[in-house]
C-alpha positions as CSV (number, residue, x, y, z in Angstrom):
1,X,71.6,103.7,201.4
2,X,70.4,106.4,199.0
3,X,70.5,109.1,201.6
4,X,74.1,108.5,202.0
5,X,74.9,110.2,199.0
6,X,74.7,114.1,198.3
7,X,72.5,115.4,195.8
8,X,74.4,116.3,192.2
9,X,72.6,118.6,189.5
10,X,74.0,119.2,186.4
11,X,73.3,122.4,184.6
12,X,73.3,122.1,180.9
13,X,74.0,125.1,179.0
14,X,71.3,127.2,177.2
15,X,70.6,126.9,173.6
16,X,69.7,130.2,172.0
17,X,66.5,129.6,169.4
18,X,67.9,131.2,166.7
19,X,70.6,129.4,166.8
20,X,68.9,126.4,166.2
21,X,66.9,127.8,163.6
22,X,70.7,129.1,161.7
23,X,72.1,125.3,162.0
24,X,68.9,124.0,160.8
25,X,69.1,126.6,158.1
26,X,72.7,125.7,157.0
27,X,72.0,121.7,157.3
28,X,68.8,122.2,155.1
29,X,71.2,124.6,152.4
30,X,73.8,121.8,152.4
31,X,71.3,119.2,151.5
32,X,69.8,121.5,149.1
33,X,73.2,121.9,147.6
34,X,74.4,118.3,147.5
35,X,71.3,117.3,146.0
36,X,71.2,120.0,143.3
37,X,74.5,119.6,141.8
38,X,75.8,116.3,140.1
39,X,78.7,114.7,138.4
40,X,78.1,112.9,134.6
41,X,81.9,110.9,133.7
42,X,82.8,110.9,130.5
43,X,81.5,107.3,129.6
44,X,77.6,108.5,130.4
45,X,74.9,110.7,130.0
46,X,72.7,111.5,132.7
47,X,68.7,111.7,132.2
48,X,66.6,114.1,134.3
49,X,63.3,113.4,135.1
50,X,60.6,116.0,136.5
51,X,57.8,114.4,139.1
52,X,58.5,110.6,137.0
53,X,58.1,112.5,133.0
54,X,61.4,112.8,130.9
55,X,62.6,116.3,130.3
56,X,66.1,116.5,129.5
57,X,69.7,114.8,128.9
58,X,73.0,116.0,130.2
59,X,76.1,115.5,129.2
60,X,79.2,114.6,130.7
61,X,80.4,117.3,133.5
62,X,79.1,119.5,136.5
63,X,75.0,120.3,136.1
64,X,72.5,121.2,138.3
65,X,69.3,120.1,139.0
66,X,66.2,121.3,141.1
67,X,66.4,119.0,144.5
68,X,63.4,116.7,145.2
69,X,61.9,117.8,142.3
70,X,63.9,115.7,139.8
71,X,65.6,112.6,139.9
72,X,68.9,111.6,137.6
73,X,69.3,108.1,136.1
74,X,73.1,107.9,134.5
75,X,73.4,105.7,131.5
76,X,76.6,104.3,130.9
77,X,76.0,105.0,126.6
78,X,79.7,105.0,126.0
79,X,80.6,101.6,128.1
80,X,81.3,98.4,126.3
81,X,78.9,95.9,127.8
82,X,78.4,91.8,127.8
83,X,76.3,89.6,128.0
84,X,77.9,85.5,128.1
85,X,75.4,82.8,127.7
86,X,76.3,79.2,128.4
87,X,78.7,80.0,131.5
88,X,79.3,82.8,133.5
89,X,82.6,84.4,134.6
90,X,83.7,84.1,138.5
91,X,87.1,86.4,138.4
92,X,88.3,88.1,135.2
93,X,92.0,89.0,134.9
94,X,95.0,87.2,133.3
95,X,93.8,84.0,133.9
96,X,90.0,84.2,133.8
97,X,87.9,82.0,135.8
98,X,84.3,80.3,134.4
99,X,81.6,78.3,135.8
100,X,78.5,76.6,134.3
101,X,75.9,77.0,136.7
102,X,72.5,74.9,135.7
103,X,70.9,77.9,134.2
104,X,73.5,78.6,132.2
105,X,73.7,74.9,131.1
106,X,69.9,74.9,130.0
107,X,70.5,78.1,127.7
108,X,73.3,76.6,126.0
109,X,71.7,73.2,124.8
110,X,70.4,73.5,121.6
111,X,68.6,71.6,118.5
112,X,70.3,71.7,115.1
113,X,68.5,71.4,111.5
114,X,69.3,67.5,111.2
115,X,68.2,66.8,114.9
116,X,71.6,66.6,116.5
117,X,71.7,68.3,119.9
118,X,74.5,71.0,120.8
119,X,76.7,72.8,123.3
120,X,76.5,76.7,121.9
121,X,78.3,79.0,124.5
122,X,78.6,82.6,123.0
123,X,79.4,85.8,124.3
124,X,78.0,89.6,123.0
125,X,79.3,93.1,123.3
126,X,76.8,95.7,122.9
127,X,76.3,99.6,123.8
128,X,73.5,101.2,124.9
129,X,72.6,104.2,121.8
130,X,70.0,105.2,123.0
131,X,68.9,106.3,126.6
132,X,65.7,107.4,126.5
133,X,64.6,103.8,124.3
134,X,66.6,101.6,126.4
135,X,65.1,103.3,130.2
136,X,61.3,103.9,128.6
137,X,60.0,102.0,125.8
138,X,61.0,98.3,127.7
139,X,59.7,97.4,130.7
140,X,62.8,95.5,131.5
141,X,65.5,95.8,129.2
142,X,68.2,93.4,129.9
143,X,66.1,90.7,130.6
144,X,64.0,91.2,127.3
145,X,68.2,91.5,125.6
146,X,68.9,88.7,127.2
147,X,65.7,86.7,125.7
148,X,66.1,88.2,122.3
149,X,69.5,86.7,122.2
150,X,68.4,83.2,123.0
151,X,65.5,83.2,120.5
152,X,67.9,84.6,117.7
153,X,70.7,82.1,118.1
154,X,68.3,78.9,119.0
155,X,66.9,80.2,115.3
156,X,70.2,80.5,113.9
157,X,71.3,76.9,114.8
158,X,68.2,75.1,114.6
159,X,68.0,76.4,110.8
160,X,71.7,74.9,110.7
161,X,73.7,71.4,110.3
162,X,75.7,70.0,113.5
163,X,78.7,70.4,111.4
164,X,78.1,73.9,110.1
165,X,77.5,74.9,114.1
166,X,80.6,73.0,115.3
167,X,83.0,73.3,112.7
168,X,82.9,74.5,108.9
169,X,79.6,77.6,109.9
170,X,80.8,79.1,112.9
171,X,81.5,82.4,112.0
172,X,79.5,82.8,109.4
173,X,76.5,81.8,111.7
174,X,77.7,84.1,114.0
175,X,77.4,87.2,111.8
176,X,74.0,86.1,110.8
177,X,73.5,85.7,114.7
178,X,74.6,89.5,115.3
179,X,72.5,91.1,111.9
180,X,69.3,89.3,113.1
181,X,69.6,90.1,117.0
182,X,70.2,93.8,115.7
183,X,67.3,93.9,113.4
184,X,64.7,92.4,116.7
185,X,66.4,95.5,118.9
186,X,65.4,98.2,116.3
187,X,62.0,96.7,115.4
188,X,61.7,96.8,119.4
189,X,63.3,100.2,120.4
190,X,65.1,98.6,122.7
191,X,67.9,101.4,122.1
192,X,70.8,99.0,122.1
193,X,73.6,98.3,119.4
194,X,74.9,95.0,118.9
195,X,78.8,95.4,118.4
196,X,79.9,92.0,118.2
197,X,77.7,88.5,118.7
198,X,81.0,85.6,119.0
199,X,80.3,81.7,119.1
200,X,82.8,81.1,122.2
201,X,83.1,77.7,122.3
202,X,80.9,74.8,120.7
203,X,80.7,71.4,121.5
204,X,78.6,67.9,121.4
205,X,77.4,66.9,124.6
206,X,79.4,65.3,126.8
207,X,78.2,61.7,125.7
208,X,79.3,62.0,122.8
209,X,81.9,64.1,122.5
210,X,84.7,61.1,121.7
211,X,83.0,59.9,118.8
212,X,82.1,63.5,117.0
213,X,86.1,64.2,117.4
214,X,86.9,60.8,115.9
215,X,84.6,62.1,113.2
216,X,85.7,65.5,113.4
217,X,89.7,64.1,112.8
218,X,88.3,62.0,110.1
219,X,87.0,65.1,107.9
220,X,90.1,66.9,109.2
221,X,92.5,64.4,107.5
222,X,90.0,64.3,104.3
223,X,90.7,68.1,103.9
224,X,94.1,67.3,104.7
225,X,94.6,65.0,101.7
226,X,92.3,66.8,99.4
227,X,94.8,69.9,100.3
228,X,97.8,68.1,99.7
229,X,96.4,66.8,96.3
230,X,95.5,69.7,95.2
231,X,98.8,71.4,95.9
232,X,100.7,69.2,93.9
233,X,98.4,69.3,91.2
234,X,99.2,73.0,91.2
235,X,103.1,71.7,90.7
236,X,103.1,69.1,88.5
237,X,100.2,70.6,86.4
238,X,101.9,73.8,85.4
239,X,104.9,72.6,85.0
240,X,103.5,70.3,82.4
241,X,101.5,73.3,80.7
242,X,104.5,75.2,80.7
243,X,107.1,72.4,79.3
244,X,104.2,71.3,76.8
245,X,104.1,74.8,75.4
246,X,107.5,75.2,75.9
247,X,107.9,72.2,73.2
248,X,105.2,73.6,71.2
249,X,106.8,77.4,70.4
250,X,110.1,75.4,69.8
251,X,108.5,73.0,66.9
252,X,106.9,76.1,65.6
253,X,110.3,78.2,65.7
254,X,111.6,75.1,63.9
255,X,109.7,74.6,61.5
256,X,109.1,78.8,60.4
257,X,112.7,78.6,60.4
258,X,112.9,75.2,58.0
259,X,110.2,76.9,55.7
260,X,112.3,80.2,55.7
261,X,115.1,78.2,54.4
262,X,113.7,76.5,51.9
263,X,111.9,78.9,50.5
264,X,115.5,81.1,50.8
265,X,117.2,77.8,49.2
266,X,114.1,77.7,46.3
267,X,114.5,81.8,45.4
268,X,118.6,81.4,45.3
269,X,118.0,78.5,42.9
270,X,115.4,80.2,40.6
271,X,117.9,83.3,40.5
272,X,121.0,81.2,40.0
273,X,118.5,79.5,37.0
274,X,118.1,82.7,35.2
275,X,121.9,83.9,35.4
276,X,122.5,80.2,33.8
277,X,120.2,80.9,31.1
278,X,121.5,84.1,30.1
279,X,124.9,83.3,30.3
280,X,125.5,79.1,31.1
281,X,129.2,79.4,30.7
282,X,130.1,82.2,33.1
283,X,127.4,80.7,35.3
284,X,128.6,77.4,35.3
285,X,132.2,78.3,36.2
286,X,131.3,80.7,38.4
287,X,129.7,78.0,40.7
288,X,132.6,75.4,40.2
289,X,134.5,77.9,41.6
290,X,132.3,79.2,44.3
291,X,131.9,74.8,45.3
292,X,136.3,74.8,45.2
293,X,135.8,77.7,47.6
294,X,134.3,76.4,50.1
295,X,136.0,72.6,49.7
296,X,138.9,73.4,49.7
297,X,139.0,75.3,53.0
298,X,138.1,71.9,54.5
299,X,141.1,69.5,53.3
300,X,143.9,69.2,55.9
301,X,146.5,68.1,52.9
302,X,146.5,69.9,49.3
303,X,148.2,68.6,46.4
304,X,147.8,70.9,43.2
305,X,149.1,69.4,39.7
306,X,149.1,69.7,36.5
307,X,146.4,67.9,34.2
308,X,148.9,66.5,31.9
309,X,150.6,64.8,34.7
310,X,151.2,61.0,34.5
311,X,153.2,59.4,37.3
312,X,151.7,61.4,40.8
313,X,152.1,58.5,43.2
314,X,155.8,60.3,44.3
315,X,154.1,63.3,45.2
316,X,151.8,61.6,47.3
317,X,154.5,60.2,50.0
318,X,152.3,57.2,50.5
319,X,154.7,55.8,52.4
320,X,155.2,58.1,54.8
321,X,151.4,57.8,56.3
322,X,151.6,54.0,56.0
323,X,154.7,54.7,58.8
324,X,152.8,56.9,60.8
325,X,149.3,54.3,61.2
326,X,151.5,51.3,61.5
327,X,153.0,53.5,64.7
């Protein structure tokens, strides 16, 4: 059957050597070229290293670098960073998505001072400050971040009341938190600064969570009424000072004014005394007349007669009156 078929070459084309040798040329520049030059974004720094020793940093941009000789690490320095403890985050976006897995669980148990147990889930944002510390001086950085975190918050809360963790501390432990986590990374050189160390949620376990919030609603409604107390003792209690005092500047007033009187009334009749003993005639009518002065004013009816007369009943119209209240 084979010999039924004709024979078929196929003549392939020949490849010049120096041809070869150009693409080979060209391929080898090209990698040379792609692996000399690199990009740094603006959020990192890049760190060169020559044969595994550090030599140099780079800023953000276009740099070069001698291929196969060194080797670039880019460190994200400017990058807010996290790390969440207690659960984990599945999908971030408008309506976030978390999960406890069981490790996560175990790091968020924890002992207080009085021996209660707690549910401590807290989140940190950090930045990396330093490249060269954070790449060299720690074997493993994040894991030994991650452990620092643990020992300084397990610290913070087992030095701590269930109630200062859970309710009435929380953000003062949290800054305590944050000040001692930042004090283990620079007596480490781990190169990392702690922006922000936040208690996220804490809870009792779930055993007895419904009887800590019955206690929890109990000191609520203490507060409440302790509140409420005090704010109308801050009504009624100034309100009294300032009526009380109030009373107090108006029995003063009174009685300067009454002693200013009197006093007046004593130096009028010591100077009224001496006019009557110079002159006790002149004196004595003058203030008969000074007494008709001011009498007379107030009588509605005015009948003015003569001493010597006898019969004055007629001038009175006696009668008339009698009419007028009989009416």
């Amino acid at each position: 059957m084979r010999g039924d078929f004709p024979s078929m070459e196929i003549k392939l084309p020949k490849i010049k050597a120096g041809v070869v040798k150009l693409a080979v040329a060209g391929l080898v520049i090209l990698i040379l070229l792609f692996s000399s030059f690199y990009q740094i974004r603006p959020e990192e720094i890049g760190v060169i290293l020559r044969f595994g020793k550090f030599v140099r940093t780079t800023d953000p941009g276009l740099h070069l670098k001698l291929p196969f000789i060194e080797s670039l690490t880019k460190v994200p320095v400017q990058r807010q960073l996290k790390k969440e403890f207690g659960f984990r985050t599945v999908s971030p976006g408008i309506r976030t998505e978390y999960r406890v897995t069981p490790e996560a669980g175990r790091e968020a148990v924890m002992l207080t001072g009085d021996l209660n147990v707690a549910v401590v889930e807290w989140i940190v944002q950090y930045k990396i400050k330093d490249a060269y510390n954070y790449l060299f001086k720690i074997r493993d950085p994040e894991s030994t971040f991650h452990y620092m975190n643990e020992a300084v918050v397990r610290k913070i809360v087992g030095d701590s009341s269930v109630d200062e963790v859970i309710t009435i501390g929380r953000n003062r432990l949290a800054n305590e938190a944050k000040e001692q986590l930042q004090q283990l990374c620079d007596l480490y050189e781990i190169g990392i600064e702690v922006n922000q160390l936040i208690f996220q949620d804490v809870n009792p376990p779930d055993p007895v969570k419904p009887s800590f919030n019955e206690v929890n609603e109990s000191l609520q409604e203490k507060e409440r009424k302790i509140n409420e107390a005090w704010s109308e003792y801050n009504q009624i209690i100034p309100k009294a000072s300032g009526e009380a005092e109030q009373m107090i500047r108006a029995a003063e007033g009174y009685a300067t004014e009454r002693v200013n009187r009197s006093k007046g009334d004593a130096n009028r009749f010591i100077a009224i005394y001496r006019e009557y003993a110079r002159a006790p005639l002149v004196t004595r009518k003058r203030l008969y007349l000074e007494a008709i002065m001011e009498i007379l004013p107030k009588i509605n009816k005015k009948i003015i007669f003569d001493e010597k007369q006898q019969n004055i009943l007629p001038l009175l119209n006696l009668g008339k009156e009698i009419k007028e209240v009989k009416q």
